[in-house]
C-alpha positions as CSV (number, residue, x, y, z in Angstrom):
1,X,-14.7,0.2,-26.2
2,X,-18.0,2.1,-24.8
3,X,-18.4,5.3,-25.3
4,X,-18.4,6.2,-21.6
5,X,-15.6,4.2,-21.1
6,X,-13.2,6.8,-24.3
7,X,-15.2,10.2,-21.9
8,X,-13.4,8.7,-18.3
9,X,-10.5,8.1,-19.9
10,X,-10.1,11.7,-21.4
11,X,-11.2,13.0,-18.1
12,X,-8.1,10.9,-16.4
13,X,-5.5,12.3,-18.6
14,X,-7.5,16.0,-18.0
15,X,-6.8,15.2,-14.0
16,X,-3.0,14.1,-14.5
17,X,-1.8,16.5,-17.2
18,X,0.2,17.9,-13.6
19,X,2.3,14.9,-13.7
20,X,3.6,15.5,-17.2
21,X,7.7,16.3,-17.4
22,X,8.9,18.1,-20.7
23,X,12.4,16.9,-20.1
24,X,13.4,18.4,-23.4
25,X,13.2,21.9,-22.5
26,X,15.5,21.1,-19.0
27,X,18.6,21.9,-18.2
28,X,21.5,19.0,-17.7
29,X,21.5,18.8,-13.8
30,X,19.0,18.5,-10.9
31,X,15.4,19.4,-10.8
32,X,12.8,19.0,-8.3
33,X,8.9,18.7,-8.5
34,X,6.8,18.8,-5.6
35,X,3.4,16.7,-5.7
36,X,0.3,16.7,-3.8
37,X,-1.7,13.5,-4.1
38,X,-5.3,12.9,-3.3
39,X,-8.3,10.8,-3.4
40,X,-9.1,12.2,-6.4
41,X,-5.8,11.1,-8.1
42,X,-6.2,7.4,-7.2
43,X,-10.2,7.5,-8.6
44,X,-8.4,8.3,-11.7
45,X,-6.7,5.1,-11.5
46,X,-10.1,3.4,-10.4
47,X,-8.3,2.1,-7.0
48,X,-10.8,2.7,-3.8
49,X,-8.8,0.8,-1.1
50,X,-9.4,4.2,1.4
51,X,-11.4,6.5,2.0
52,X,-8.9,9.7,1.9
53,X,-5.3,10.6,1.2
54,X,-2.9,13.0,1.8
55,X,-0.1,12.4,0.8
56,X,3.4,14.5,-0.5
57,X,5.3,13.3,-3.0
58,X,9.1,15.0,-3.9
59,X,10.6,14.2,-7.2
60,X,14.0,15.0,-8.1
61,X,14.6,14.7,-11.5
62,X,18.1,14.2,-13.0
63,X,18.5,15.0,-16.7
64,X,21.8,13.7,-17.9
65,X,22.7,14.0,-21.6
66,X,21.3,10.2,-23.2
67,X,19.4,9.3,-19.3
68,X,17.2,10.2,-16.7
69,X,17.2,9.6,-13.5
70,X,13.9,9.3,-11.0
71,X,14.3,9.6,-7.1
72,X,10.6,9.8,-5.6
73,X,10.0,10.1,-2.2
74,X,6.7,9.9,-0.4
75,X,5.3,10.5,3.0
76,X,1.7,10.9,4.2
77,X,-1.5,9.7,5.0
78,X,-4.2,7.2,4.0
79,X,-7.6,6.8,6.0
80,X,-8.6,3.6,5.9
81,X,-10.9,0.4,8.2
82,X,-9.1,-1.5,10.4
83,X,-8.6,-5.1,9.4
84,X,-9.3,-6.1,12.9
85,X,-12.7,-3.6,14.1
86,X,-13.5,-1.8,10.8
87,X,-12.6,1.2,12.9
88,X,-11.7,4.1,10.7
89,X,-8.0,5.3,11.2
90,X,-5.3,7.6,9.4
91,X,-2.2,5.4,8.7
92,X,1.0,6.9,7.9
93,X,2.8,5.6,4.9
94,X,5.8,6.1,3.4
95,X,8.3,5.0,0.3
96,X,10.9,5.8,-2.3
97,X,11.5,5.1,-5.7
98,X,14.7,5.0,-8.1
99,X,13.7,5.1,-12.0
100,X,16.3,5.3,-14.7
101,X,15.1,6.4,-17.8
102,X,16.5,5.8,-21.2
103,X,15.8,5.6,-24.6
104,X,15.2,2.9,-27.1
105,X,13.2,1.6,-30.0
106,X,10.2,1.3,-28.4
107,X,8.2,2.1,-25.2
108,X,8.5,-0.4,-22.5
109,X,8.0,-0.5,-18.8
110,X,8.5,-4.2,-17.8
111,X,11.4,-3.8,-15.4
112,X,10.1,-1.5,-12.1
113,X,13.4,0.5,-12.3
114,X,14.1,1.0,-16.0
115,X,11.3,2.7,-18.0
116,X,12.4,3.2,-21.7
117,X,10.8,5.8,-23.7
118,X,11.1,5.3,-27.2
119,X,13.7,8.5,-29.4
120,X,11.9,11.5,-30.2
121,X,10.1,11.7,-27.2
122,X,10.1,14.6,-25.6
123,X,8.2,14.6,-21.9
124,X,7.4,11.8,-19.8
125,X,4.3,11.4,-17.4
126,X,5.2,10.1,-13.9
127,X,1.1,9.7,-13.0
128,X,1.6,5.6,-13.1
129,X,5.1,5.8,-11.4
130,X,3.6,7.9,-8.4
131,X,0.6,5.6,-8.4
132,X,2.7,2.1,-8.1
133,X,5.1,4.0,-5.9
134,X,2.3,4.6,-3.9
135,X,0.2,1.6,-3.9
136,X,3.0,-0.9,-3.5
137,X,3.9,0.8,0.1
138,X,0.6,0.1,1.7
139,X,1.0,-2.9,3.3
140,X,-1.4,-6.1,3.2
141,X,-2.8,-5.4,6.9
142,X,-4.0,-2.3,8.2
143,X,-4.2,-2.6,12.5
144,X,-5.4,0.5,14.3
145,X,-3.1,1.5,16.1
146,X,-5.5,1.6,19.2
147,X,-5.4,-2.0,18.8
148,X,-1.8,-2.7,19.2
149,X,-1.6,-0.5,22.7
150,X,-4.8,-1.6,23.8
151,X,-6.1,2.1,24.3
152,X,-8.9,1.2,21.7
153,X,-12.7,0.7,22.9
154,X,-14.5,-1.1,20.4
155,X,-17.6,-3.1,20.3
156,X,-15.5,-5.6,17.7
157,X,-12.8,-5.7,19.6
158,X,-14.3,-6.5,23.0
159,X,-16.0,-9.4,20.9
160,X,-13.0,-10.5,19.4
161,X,-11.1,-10.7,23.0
162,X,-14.5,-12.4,24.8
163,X,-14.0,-15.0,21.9
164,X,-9.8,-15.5,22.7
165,X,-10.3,-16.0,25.7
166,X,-12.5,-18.6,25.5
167,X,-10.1,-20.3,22.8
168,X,-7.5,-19.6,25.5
169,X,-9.1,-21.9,28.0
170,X,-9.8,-24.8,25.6
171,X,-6.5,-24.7,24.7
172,X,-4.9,-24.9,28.5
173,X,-7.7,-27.5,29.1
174,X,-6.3,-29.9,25.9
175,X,-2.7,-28.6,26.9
176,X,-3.1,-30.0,30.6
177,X,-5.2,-33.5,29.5
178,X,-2.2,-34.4,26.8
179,X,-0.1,-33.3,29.5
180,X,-1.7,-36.3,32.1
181,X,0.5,-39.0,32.6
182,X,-1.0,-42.3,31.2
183,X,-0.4,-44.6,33.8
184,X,-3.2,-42.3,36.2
185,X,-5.8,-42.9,33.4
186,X,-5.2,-47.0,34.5
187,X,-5.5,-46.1,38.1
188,X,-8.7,-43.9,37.1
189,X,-10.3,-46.4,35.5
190,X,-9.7,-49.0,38.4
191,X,-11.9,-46.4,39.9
192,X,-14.5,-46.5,38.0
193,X,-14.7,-50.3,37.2
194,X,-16.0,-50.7,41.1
């Protein structure tokens, strides 16, 4: 490991110290924890799919006597390029989460609904949770809106309709020739043998 590499990860767990829980000073019962993510929060995680976020994430926290419970919820913003025009747009995303959290031998986060923390542990950082939470709701393609209602004006997408409708017509045009009765190719070429 590079020396730069040890400085940005000490500066990531500098920018999501917020995210740390220290379930062992809670009370048994219900808590909540209100989040604001950023841009900044997923260059921590070196993911640069967008330009911007906004984006709100609630957590209520459950803290039973030997579990935890996890219920995230988010809602918000990402601005991102159009997979169709490269047309920067917000789009909205959304998700939810259910973690259970108990403990065992040894840390282990295999299964995405069962985080175990090994004994003697005494807070838990929800950072990577929020992140894969997050991440996993934004979907492969990203249409502008604009696009879908046809209310967009865009240099791309006038190109891209010029072009399907072109494919349009070749495929009516091969659509009507398989479509031709053989038996007038015979007469056509009776035609032509004159």
């Amino acid at each position: 490991m590079q020396p730069e590499d040890l400085g940005k990860i000490v500066v990531r767990m500098k920018k999501l110290n917020e995210f740390l829980i220290p379930f062992i000073g809670l009370k048994l019962g219900k808590h909540q924890f209100e989040y604001q993510i950023n841009k900044a929060f997923f260059d921590s995680f070196d993911y640069d799919e967008f330009e911007s976020a906004d984006i709100k994430v609630s957590v209520f926290f459950i803290k039973k006597s030997n579990i935890l419970e996890l219920n995230l919820k988010h809602k918000g913003t990402i601005y991102v390029p159009c997979d169709l025009t490269n047309e920067m747009f917000y789009f909205p995303i959304k998700g939810n989460l259910k973690v259970i959290v108990q403990f065992g031998e040894e840390y282990n986060d295999d299964n995405d609904e069962l985080l175990i923390l090994p004994h003697g542990e005494h807070e838990i950082n929800i950072s990577q949770i929020i992140y894969e939470m997050i991440a996993l709701s934004i979907p492969f393609r990203k249409v502008h809106p604009g696009v879908k209602d046809g209310t967009l004006d865009s240099e791309a997408l006038r190109k891209l309709n010029e072009l399907r409708v072109d494919e349009l017509k070749k495929d009516r045009n091969k659509k009507t020739e398989d479509n031709i009765d053989p038996r007038w190719d015979k007469l056509k070429q009776l035609l032509t043998d004159k």
